[in-house]
C-alpha positions as CSV (number, residue, x, y, z in Angstrom):
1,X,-32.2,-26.1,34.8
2,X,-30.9,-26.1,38.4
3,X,-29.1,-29.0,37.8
4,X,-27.5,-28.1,35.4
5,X,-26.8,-24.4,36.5
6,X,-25.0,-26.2,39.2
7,X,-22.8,-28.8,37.3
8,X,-21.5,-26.0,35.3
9,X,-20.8,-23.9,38.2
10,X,-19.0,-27.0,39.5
11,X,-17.4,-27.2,36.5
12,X,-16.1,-23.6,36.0
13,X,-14.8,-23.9,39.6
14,X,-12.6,-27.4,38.7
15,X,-11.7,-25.5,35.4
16,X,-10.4,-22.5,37.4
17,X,-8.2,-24.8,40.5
18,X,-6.7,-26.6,37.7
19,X,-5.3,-23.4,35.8
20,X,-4.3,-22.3,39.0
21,X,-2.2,-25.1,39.6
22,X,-0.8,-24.8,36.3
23,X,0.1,-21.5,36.7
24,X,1.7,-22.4,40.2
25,X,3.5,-24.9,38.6
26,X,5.2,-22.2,35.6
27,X,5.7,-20.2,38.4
28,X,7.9,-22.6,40.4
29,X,9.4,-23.7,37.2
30,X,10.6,-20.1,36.6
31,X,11.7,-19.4,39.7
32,X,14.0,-22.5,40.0
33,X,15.0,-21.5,36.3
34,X,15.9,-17.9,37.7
35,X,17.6,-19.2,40.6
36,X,20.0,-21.6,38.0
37,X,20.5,-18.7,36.5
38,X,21.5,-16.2,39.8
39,X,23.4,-19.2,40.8
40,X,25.4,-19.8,37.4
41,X,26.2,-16.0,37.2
42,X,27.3,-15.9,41.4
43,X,29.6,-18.9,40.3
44,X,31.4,-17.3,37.1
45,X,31.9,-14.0,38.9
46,X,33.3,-15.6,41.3
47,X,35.6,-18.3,39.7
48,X,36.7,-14.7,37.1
49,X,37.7,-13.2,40.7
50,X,39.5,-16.1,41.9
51,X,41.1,-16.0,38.4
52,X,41.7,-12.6,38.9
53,X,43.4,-13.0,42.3
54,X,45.6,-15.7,40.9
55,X,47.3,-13.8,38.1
56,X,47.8,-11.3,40.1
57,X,49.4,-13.1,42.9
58,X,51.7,-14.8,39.7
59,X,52.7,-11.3,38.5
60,X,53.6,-10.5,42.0
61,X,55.5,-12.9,42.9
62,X,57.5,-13.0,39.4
63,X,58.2,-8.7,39.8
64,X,59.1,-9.8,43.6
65,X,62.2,-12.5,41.9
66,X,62.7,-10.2,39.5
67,X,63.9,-7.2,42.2
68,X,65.3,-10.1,44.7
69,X,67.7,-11.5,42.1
70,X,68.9,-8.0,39.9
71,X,71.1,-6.9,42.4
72,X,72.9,-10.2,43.2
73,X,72.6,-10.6,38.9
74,X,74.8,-7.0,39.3
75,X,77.3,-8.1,42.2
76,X,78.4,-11.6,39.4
77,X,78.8,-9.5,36.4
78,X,80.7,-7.1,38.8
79,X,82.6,-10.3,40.0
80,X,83.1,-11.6,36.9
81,X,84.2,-8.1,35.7
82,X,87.5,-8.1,38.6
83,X,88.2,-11.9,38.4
84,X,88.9,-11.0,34.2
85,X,90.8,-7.8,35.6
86,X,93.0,-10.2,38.5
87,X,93.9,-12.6,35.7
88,X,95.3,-10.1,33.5
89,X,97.3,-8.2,36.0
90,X,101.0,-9.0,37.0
91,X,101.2,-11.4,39.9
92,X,103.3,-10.0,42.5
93,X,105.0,-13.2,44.2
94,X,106.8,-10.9,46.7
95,X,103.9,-9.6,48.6
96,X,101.1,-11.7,47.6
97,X,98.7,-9.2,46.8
98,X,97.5,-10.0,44.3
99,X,97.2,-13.3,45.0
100,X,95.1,-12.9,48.3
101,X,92.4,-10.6,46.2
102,X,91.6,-13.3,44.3
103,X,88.4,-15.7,44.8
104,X,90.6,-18.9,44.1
105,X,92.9,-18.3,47.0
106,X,92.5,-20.5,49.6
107,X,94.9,-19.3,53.1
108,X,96.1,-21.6,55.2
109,X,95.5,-21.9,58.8
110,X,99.1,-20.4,60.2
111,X,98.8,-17.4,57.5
112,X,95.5,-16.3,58.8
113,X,96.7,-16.5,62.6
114,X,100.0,-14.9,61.6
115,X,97.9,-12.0,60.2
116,X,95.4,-11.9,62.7
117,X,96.9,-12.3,66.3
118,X,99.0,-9.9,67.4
119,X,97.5,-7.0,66.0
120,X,94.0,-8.3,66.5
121,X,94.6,-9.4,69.9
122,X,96.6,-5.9,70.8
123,X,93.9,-3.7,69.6
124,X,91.1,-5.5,71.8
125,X,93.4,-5.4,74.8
126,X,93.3,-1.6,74.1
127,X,89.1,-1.6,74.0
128,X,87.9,-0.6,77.3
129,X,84.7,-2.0,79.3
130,X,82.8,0.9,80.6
131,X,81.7,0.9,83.8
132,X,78.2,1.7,82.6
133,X,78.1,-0.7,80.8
134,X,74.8,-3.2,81.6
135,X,75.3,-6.5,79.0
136,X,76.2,-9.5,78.8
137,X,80.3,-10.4,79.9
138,X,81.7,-13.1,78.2
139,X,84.2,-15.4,79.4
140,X,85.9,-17.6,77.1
141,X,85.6,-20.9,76.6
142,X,81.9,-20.3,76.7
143,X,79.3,-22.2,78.4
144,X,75.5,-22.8,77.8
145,X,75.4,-20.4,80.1
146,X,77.0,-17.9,78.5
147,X,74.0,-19.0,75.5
148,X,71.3,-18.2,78.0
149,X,72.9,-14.8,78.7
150,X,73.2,-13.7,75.3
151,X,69.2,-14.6,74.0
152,X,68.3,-12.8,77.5
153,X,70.4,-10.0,76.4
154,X,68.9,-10.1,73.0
155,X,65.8,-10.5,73.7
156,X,66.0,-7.4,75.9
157,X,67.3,-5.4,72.7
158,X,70.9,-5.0,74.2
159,X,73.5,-4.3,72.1
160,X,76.8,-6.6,72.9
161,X,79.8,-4.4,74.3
162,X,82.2,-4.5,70.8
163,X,85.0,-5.7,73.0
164,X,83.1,-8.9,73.4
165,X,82.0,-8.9,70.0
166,X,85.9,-9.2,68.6
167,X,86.6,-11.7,71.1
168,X,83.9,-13.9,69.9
169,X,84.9,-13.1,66.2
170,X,88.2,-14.1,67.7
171,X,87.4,-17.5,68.5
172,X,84.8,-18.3,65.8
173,X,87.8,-17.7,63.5
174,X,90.2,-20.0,65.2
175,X,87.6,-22.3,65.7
176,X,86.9,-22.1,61.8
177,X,90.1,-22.6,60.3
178,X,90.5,-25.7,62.4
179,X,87.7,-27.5,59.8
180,X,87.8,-28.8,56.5
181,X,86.4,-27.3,53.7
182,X,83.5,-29.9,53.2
183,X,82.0,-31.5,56.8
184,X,80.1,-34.5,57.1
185,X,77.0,-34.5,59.9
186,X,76.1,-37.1,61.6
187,X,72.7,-38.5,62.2
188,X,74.3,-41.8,63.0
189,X,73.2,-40.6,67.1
190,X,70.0,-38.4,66.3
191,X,68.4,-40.0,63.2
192,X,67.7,-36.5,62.0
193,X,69.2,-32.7,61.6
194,X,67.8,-29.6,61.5
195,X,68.1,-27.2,58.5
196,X,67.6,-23.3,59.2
197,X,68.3,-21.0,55.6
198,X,67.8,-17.4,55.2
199,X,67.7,-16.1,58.6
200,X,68.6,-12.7,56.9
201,X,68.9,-10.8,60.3
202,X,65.3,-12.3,62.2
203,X,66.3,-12.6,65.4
204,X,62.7,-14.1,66.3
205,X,63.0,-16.7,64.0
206,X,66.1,-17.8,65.1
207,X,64.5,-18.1,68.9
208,X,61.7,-19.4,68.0
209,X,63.8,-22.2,66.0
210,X,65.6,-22.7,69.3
211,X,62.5,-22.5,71.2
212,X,60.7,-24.9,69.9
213,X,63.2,-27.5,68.7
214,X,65.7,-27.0,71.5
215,X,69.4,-25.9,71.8
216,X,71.9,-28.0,69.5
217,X,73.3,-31.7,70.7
218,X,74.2,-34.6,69.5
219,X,70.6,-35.9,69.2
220,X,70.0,-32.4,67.8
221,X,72.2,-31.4,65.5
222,X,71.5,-28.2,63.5
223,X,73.0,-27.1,60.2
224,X,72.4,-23.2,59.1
225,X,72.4,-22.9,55.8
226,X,74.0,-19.7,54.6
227,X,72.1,-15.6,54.4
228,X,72.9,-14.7,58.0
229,X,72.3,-11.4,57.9
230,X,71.1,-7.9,55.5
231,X,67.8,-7.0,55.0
232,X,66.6,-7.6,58.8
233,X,67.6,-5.1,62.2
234,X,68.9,-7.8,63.7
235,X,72.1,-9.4,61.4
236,X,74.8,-8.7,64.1
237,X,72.6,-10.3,67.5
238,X,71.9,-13.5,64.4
239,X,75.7,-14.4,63.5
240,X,76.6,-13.5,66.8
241,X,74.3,-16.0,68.5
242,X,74.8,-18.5,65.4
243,X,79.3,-18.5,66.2
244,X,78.4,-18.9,70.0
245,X,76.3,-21.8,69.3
246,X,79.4,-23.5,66.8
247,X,81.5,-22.3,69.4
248,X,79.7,-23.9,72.5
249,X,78.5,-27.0,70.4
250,X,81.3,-27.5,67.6
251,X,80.4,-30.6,66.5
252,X,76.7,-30.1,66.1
253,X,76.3,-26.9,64.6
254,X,77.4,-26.2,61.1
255,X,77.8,-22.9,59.4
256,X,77.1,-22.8,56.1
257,X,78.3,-19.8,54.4
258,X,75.8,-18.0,51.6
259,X,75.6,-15.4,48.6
260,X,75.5,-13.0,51.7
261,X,78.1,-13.6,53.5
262,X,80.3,-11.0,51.1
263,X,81.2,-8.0,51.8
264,X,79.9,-6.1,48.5
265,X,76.8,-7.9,49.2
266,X,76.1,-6.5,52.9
267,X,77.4,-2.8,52.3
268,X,74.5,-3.0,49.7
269,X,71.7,-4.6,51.8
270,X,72.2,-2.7,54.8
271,X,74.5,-5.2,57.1
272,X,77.5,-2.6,57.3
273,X,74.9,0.0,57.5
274,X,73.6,-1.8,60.5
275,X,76.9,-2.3,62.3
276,X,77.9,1.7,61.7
277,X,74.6,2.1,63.4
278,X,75.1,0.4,66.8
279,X,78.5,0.7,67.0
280,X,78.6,4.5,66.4
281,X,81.4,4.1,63.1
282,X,82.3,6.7,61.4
């Protein structure tokens, strides 16, 4: 009876480890079941946010096109609008006027100095320098010194003396009636060019551009490519700096002109705003 008291006991004992282990084992199973399932469920809420994110960023980005585009959608139709009106008025051959409004005609180089010397040249002789005055002086031709002076000027947030500012104006325009319409650039010396578009007034971007991939040459030429200025604080310091750079390095820079390079286009986005401003116009 002992013995076999103790091989059931033995028995019972076998019989109760193995259920344990069996009920370890469903344990395990469900947890690892629980844990696919916690893991699945992390994964879909997350891939539904990422979703999420990414229709969002769509319909921002379509809104954002939608607003940059209206306004310059307006300025054609209102174009279009005043090039119907132009071809339905009377052309007056003994002035010209109406001629010289429209966006076919093309001046030539001895009408726009005729126009623009004597007047232009007598009404900077009468802007005076004051003696106050701290910026940059510019002498003309300029140098790549005269580059220096103007980023260090910049960069200090000094305003060019307007005197200076029509004599540069002066001598980008000569400068640009001199070229063709279309202008071919060379990489037959630097294998490559530089492209800059949209500096819309950055004045860091543009440094940093010249910063890091050095002052135009003939093994680096640079070709700016149109939106000069509006929307950004600092449109006048960019075209000014961009027509000293033609001016200094005519052959390697090239000024291409944009959709914002109009005067309907920058009394709207804040480039006439922004020369009232420093200049003090009224």
């Amino acid at each position: 009876m002992e013995v076999e008291s103790c091989f059931l006991t033995d028995s019972l004992k076998i019989w109760n480890c193995s259920v344990i282990q069996k009920f370890h084992q469903v344990n395990k199973e469900a947890l690892k079941l629980d844990s696919l399932k916690a893991a699945l469920l992390i994964q879909r809420w997350y891939r539904r946010y990422c979703a999420r994110l990414e229709v969002r960023r769509r319909y921002t980005w379509t809104i954002f096109q939608s607003i940059e585009y209206q306004g310059e959608q307006d300025q054609i139709k209102l174009h279009n609008f005043f090039n119907a009106l132009l071809r339905h008025v009377e052309h007056d051959a003994a002035s010209g006027l109406v001629a010289s409004m429209s966006p076919r005609h093309s001046p030539t180089q001895s009408d726009a100095l005729s126009r623009m010397s004597v007047p232009l040249d007598a009404a900077i002789e009468d802007i005076q320098v004051e003696s106050s005055y701290k910026g940059v002086r510019l002498l003309f031709p300029l140098t790549v010194d005269s580059i220096h002076s103007l980023v260090s000027a910049f960069k200090k947030k000094r305003t060019l003396h307007v005197r200076y500012v029509c004599l540069l104006l002066r001598e980008a325009v000569l400068e640009l009636q001199k070229r063709p319409v279309i202008n071919q650039v060379s990489t037959s010396i630097s294998g490559q060019v530089t492209i800059c578009g949209d500096l819309h007034g950055k004045l860091d971007d543009l440094l940093t551009i010249l910063y890091k991939n050095g002052l135009p040459s003939a093994e680096n030429p640079y070709v700016f490519n149109g939106d000069f200025v509006d929307r950004g604080k600092k449109s006048l310091e960019v075209l000014l700096l961009l027509l000293a750079l033609q001016l200094v390095w005519p052959n390697e820079v090239f000024l291409n002109r944009g959709n914002h390079e109009d005067l309907v286009m920058n009394a709207r986005y804040g480039f006439c705003k922004e020369i009232s401003k420093k200049f003090k116009v009224r």
